[in-house]
N, C-alpha and C positions, 0 to 999 in steps of 0.2 A: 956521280955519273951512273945511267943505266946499265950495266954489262949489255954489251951487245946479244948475247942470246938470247936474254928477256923480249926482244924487240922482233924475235924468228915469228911468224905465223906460220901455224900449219896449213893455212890457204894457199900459201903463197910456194908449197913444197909442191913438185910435180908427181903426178898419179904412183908411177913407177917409184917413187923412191919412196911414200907413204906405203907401197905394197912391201918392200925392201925391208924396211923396220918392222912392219906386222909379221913377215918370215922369221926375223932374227928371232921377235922376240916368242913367236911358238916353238922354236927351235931350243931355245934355253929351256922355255919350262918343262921341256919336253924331256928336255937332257939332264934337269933337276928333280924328274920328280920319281917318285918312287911306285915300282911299278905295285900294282892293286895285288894281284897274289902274291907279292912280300909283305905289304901290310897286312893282307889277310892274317896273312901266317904269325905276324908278329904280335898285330896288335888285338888277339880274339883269343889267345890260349895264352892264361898266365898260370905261374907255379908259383906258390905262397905258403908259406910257413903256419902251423898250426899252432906254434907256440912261440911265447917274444919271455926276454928276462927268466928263463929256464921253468916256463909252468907253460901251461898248457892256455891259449888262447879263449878268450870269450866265444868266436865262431865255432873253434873245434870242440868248444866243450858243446854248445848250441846244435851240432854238429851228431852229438853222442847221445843227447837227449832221449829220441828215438828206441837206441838199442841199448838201453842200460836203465836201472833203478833209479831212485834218488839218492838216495842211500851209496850206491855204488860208485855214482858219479861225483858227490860230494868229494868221496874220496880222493878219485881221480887228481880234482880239485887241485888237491893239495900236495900232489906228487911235486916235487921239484929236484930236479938235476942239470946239469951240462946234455949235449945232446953228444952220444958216444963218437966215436974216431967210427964203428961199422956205420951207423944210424948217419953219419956224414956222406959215408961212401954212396950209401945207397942214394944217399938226398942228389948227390951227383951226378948219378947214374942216370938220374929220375929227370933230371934238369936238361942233361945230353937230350934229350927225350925229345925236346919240345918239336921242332919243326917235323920230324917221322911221323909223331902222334899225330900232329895235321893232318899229315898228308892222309892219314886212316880216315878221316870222318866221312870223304865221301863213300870210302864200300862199306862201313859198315853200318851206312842210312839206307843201301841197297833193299832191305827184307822190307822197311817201312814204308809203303806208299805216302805222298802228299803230307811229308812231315820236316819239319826244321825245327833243330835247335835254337836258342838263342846264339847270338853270333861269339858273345864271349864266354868261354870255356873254361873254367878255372880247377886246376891240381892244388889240392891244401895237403901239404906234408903235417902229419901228426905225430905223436909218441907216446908210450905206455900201453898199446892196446894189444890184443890178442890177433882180432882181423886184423885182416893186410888189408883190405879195397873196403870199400862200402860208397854210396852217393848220398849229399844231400841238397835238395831242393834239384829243381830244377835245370842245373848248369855246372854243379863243383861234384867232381871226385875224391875221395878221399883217402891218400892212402896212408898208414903207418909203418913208421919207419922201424920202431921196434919190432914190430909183429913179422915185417919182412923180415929182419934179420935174425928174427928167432927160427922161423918154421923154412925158410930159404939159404940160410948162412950166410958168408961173406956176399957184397955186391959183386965182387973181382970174379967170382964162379963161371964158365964159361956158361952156362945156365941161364943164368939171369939175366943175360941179354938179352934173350927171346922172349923169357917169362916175365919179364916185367911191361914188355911190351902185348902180351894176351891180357894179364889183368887188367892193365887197362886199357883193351879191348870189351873184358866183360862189364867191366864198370863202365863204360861211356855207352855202350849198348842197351843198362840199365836205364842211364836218362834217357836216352829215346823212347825204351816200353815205356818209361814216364810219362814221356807224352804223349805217346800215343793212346796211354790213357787217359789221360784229362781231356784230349780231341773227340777220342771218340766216347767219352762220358761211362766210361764201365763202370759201372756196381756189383760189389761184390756182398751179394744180400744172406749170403747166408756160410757155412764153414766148408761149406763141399766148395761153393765158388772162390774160394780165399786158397783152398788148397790148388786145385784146379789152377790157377793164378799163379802160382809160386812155380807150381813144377813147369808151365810155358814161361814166365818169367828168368825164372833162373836155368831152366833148358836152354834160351837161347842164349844168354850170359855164360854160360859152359860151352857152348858148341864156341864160341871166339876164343876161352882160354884152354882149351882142349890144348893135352901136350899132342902134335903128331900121330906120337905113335898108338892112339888110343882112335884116331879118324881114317874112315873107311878111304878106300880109295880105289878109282873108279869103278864103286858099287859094290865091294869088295871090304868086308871088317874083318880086322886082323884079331888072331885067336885071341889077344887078350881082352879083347874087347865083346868078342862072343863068349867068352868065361864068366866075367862080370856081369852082363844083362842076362846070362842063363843063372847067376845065384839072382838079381834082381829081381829079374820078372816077376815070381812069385809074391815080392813084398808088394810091389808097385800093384800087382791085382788086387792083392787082399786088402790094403789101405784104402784103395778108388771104391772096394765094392765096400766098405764100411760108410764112407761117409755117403755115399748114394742109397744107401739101407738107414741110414740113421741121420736124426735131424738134430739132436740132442744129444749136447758132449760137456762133460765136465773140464775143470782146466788140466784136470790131471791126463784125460781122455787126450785131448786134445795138442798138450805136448805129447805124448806118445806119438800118436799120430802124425806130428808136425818134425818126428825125430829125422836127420836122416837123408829126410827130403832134400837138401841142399847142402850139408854140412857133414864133415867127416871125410875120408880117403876120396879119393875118385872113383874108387870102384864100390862105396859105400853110399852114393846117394842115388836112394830110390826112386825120386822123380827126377832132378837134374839131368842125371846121366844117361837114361835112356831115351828122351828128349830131344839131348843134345844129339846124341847119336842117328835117332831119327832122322832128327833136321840133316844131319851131314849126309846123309844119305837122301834124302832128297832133293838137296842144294846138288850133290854131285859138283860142285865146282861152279855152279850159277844162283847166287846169294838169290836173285828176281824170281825164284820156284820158291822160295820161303814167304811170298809176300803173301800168295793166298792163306797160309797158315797162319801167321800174324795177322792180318786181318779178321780173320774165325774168331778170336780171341780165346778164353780159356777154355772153349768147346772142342779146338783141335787137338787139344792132350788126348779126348775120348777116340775123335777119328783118326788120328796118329796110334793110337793103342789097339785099333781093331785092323788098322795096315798091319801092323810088323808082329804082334802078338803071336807066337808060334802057335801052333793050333791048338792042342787042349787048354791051353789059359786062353786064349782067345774065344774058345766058346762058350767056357765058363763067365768069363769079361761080357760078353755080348747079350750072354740072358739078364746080365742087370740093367747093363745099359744098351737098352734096343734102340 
């Protein structure tokens, strides 16, 4: 025997009770489904591990290629351990992380006009390394978990709550200048354009992990921060006015040169730091006054250096580069 509902035609149902069931059922999916900004959030930022079986992953190492020897990395290679009880904590910490860091991506695409990341965003936890942050490719952050817990201590630090959330500020701010250079096609054809590069590079990657107490406010840098760019200044001149005098650098030349620039205390790096500071000062609180500067690309270091330059290095700065 047919079941009797086999034998229902939808002809035969009247208008009103076909419109009855298309309600119901927009009503359910409706009530099923998951709203677009939580998948965003979910499904576009993962955290993954840089090592599986207590070594060091094929990616992380892929990962290191870049910043390390053959020789050095070989090594690396071959480190193997358990991942420590700190190197946990932080991994933790790192993890709490996820939905906050989200919610960061839209201000700090602010300085970039006309640019987007790819939609998925990946954190690789690593270990053995010296750096804390570094990026590779396109769309992964990289952070290490030893190196945080060497140069930052415990994750428990009331500290490291905010600070793990600026590095990676500076690190995801790195992929964007990424692409923003691949957009807009930069060349960097010679060693002055490479430095020139670094110091707006990692200038605006410092101005996100800037602790506080080191950013002007409103319009206003605090003494320790006029202490630092008053021992600065002087290197930051004499480095720019070298490589705009000089076309030709040895490698020994040129790590000199290259010393510094990014790397060392905070109040030790000669292009980073006064960059960053710059920028905060002309952000004053509105990321969208940085866009013309980013967009200048590595020519704004010079016109950024002839703003704020206190006047006798400024006019010495200015007969080089007219």
């Amino acid at each position: 025997m047919t079941p009797y509902w086999r034998n229902v035609s939808f002809k035969n149902l009247p208008d009103y009770f076909l419109f009855f069931l298309l309600l119901l059922s927009l009503l359910f999916f409706k009530s099923n489904a998951t709203p677009y900004s939580n998948r965003f959030k979910t499904d576009t930022f993962i955290i993954k591990d840089g090592f599986d079986n207590e070594r060091l992953s094929v990616e992380w190492r892929n990962a290191l290629i870049p910043r390390m020897t053959r020789e050095r990395l070989d090594s690396f290679s071959l480190l193997q351990r358990k991942i420590t009880a700190e190197e946990l904590a932080w991994k933790k910490l790192i993890q709490s992380k996820t939905g906050l860091w989200n919610s960061f991506r839209d201000s700090l695409l602010i300085p970039f006009t006309n640019l987007k990341l790819p939609d998925t965003i990946c954190v690789m936890l690593g270990l053995f390394g010296s750096d804390d942050g570094f990026t590779y490719g396109p769309q992964t952050v990289c952070l290490d978990l030893t190196a945080l817990q060497s140069v930052y201590g415990p994750a428990s630090l009331a500290e490291n709550n905010s600070r793990i959330d600026r590095i990676f500020a500076h690190e995801y701010t790195h992929l964007l200048h990424k692409v923003w250079a691949h957009q807009h096609q930069l060349k960097l054809s010679t060693f002055r354009d490479s430095i020139l590069w670094e110091c707006l590079y990692e200038g605006i990657g410092m101005y996100r992990s800037l602790n506080p107490r080191w950013v002007s406010v409103q319009g206003i840098l605090p003494d320790v921060s006029k202490k630092a760019l008053e021992n600065l200044y002087p290197i930051f001149v004499r480095q720019l006015i070298t490589i705009q005098q000089n076309s030709l650098f040895t490698t020994e030349e040129k790590k000199r040169l290259n010393k510094n620039l990014s790397r060392g205390n905070v109040n030790q790096k000669w292009g980073a730091f006064p960059i960053a500071i710059w920028l905060s000062l002309e952000a004053n609180g509105d990321d969208k006054k940085l866009q013309q500067w980013i967009d200048l690309g590595p020519v704004s270091v010079i016109e950024l250096a002839k703003k704020y330059l206190p006047a006798d290095l400024n006019q010495q700065f200015r007969e080089v580069f007219k």
